[in-house]
N, C-alpha and C positions, 0 to 999 in steps of 0.2 A: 339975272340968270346966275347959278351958280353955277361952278369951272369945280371940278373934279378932278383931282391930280393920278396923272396913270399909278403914282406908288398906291393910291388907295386904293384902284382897283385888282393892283397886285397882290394887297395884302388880304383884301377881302376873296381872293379868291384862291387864298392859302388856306382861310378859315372855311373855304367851302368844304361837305365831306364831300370825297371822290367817288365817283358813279362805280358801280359792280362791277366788276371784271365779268364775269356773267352774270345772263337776264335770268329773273327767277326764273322757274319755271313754273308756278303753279302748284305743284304736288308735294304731297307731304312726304313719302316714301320711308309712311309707316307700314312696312308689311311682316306679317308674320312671317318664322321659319319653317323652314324647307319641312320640320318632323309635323306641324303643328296637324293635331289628329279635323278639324276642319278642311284644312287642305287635303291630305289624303282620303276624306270621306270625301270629298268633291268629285276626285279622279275613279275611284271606285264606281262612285254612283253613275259618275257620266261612261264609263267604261261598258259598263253590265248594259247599261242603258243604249247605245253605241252599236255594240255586239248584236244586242235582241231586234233594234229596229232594223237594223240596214244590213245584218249580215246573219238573220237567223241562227242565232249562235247562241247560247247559253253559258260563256263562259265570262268568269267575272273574277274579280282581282280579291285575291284570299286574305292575302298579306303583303307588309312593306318591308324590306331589308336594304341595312343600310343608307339607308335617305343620305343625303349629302348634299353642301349649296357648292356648286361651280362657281358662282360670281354676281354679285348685286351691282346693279347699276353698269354695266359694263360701256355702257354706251356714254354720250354727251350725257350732261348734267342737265340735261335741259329736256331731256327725253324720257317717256314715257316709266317710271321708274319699274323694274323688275327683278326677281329674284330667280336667279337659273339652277336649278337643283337638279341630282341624279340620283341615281337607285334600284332598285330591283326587286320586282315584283314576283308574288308565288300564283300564279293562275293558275284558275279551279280544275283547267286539262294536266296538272302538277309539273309544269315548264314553268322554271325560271328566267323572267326577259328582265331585259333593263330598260327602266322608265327613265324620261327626260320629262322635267317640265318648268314651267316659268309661274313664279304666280305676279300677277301684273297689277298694278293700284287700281286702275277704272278699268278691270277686266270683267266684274261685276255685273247685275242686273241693271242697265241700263247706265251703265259707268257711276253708281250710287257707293260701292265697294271694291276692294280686292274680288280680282278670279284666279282660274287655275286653265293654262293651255297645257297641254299635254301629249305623249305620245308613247304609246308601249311598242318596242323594238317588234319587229315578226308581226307584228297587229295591226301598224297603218295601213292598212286597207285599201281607203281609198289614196296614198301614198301623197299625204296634206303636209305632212315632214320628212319626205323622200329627201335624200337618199335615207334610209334608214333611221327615221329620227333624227337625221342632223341638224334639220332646219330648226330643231326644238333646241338644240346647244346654245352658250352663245359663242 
């Protein structure tokens, strides 16, 4: 039987590398910016879309103004990664609102890509970001 000396265990477990201070998470938390013309076609399209089905309305997002990222990743490291963006939309009633939205890694079709949550001020409807699109900040 060999006898192992605790130095060796000592030393050997100097040589170990030290475990993560955090756990991956999984995600890559490659996501495009807040301007990227895919994201803003997202929110349009779902907007108009939005509008027409459940609030017979007609009205659809013209333009973007000033887009801006509030904050990436604002949360643990280890959480869902997201990009928090703001801005201001020209709706086709010609009222300028301000838009809040996140674009989220597995927000996607079936969590296969990035998606886009979203919320145009005055327009939550059914008030899914109440108070006033806040729920959409971070």
């Amino acid at each position: 039987m060999i006898k192992l000396r605790p130095v060796i265990f000592a030393a050997l477990g100097l040589l170990a590398p030290a475990a993560p201070a955090v756990a991956d998470s999984g995600y890559f938390a490659f996501l495009p910016p807040c301007d990227h013309p895919s994201a803003l076609q997202e929110i349009a399209s779902e907007f108009a879309q939005k509008e027409a089905r459940f609030w017979n309305s007609g009205l659809q997002i013209v333009d973007f103004l000033h887009v801006r990222q509030l904050a990436f990743r604002p949360w643990a490291v280890d959480a869902i990664p997201r990009r928090f963006c703001t801005g201001r939309v020209v709706v086709s009633d010609g009222v300028k609102r301000r838009v809040d939205y996140s674009i989220v890694e597995v927000g996607g079709m079936i969590g296969a890509t990035w998606g886009v949550e979203w919320c145009v001020a005055g327009l939550d409807r059914n008030l899914a970001f109440a108070p006033n699109c806040r729920a959409a900040r971070p």
